[in-house]
C-alpha positions as CSV (number, residue, x, y, z in Angstrom):
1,X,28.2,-11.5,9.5
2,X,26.4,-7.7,8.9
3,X,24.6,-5.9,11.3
4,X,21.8,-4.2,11.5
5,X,22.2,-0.3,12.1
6,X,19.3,0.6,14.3
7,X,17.5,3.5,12.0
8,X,18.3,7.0,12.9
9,X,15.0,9.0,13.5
10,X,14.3,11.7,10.8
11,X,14.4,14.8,13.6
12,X,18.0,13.3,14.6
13,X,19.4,13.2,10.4
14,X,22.3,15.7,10.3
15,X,23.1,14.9,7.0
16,X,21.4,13.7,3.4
17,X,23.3,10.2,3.6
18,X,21.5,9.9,6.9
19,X,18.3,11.0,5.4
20,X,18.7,8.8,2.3
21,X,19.5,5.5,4.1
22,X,16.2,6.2,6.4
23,X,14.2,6.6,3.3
24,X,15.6,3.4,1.7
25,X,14.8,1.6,4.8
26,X,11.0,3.1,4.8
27,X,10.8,2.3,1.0
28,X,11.9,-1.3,1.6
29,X,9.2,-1.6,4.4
30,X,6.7,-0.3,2.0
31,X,7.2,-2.9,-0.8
32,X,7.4,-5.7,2.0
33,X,3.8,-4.3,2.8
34,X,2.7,-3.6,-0.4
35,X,3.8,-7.7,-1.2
36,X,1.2,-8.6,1.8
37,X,-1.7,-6.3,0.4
38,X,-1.3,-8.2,-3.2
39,X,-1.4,-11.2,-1.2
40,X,-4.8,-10.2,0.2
41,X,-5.9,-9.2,-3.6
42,X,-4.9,-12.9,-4.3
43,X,-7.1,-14.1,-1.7
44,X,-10.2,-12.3,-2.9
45,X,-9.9,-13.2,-6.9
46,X,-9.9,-16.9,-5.0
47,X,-12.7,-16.6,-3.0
48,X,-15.0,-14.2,-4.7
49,X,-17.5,-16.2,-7.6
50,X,-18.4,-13.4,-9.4
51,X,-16.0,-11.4,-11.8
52,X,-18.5,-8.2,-11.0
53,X,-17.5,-8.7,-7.4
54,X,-14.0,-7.6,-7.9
55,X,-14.7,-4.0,-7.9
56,X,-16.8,-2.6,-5.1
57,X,-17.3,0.8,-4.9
58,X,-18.4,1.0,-1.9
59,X,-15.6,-1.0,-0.1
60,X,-13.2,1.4,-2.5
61,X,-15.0,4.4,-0.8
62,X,-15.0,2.7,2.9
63,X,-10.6,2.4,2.2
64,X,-10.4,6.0,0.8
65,X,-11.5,7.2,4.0
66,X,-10.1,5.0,6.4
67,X,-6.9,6.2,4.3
68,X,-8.0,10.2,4.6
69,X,-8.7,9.9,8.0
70,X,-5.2,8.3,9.3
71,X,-3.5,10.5,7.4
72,X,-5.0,13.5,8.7
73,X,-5.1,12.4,12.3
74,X,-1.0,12.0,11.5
75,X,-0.7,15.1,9.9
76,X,0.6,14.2,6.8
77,X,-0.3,15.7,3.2
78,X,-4.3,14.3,3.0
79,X,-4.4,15.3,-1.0
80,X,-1.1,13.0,-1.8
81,X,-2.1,10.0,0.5
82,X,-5.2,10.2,-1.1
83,X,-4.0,10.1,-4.7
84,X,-1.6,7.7,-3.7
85,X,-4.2,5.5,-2.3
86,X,-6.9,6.5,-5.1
87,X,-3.9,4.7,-7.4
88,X,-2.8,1.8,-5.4
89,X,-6.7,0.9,-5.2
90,X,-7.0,1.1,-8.7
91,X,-4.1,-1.1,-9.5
92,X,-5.5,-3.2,-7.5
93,X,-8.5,-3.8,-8.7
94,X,-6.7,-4.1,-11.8
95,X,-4.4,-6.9,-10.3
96,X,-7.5,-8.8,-8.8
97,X,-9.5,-8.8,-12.1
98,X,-6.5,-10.4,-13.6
99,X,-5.6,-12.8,-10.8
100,X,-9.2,-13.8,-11.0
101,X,-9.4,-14.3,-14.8
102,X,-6.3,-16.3,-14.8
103,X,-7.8,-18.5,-12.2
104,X,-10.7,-19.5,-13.9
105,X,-9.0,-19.6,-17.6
């Protein structure tokens, strides 16, 4: 049976195989929670009726800014978290055009 090693916060690291596993955890979390967000893509190709629905500007704008604003009130880069974000909305639009296409082939 394995057990779970409790992570090691980054200010407490004293070496790179410390730092390494921590990012590994945080990039595992990440996928996890990027797998939850496509599920909510999935949700909207299903329940919006119009193709033209799938991008909305507007909402796009609404979730840069939500984004810009956490990440300044965290103080983290603003200008990467915003491309970051400016790419994951993207591909997801991208995702949900195709999602919806397929489910009306």
């Amino acid at each position: 049976m394995s057990r779970s090693v409790s992570p090691i916060e980054p200010v407490k690291c004293n070496d790179m195989t410390q730092v390494r596993a921590g990012v590994d955890r945080v990039d595992a979390q990440l996928v996890a929670l990027l797998a939850v967000r496509f599920a909510y893509m999935d949700a909207a190709a299903r329940i919006k009726t119009e193709r033209n629905a799938v991008r909305d500007e507007a909402r796009k704008q609404q979730v840069l800014k939500n984004v810009h604003d956490a990440a300044s009130g965290l103080g983290i880069p603003v200008e990467v978290v915003a491309d970051l974000w400016e790419r994951l909305v993207e591909a997801s639009i991208a995702y949900e055009l195709d999602i919806w296409d397929a489910m009306r082939a």
